[in-house]
Structure formats: structure tokens, C-alpha cells
C-alpha positions, 0 to 999 in steps of 0.5 A, spaced: 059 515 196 062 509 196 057 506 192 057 511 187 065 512 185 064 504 184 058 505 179 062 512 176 069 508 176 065 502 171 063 508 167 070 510 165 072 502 165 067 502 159 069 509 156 075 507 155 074 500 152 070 503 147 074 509 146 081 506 144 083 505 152 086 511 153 083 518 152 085 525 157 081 527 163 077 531 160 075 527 154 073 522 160 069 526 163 065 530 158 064 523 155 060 520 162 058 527 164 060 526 171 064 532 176 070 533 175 072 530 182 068 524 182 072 522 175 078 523 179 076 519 185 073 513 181 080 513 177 083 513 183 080 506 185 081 504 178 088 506 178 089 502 186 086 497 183 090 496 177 085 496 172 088 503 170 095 507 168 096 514 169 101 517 164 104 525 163 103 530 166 098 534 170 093 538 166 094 533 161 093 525 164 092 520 159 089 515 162 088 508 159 086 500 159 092 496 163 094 489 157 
């Protein structure tokens, strides 16, 4: 599982580098076509990791590229 949510987390890592690096929950997963709890689990690493920042409130998390 924990190879997974790494492979998942580069997919977002590129979705978000090529989609103006920031794109709500929902547009990240349509885009990768990834379960909803995967998404969420891959941006959590990512967001641990500080490759990410998570900003609004939820259903509507936008989430983009740190500089």
C-alpha cells in the first residue's frame, strides 16, 4: 500500500505541475482517476513532506505546488 500512495502522490505532483499547481480535491482526482481516499492519503505524504500546501476549507481544499 505504501508503494502505491507514493506512485499516486507523483501522479498529483505532475497534475499539479502541469494544471497551474493549484486544482481543488475533486478536479485531482477526476484528473489521475484515483479513489477518493488514495488522493487523500498520497496528499497527505505530500503535504508531510512539504511538497504541498492545503489551503480553505473542507468540502473545498485547494491544494497547490509550494515555491
Amino acid at each position: 500500500m505504501i508503494t502505491e500512495i507514493g506512485i499516486v502522490a507523483g501522479e498529483i505532483w505532475h497534475f499539479l505541475d502541469k494544471h497551474n499547481k493549484s486544482s481543488r480535491l475533486e478536479d485531482i482526482r477526476n484528473g489521475i482517476e484515483r479513489s477518493r481516499d488514495l488522493v487523500l492519503m498520497s496528499i497527505g505524504w505530500l503535504a508531510m513532506e512539504g511538497y504541498v500546501v492545503l489551503e480553505g476549507q473542507e468540502p473545498n481544499y485547494n491544494v497547490s505546488l509550494r515555491n
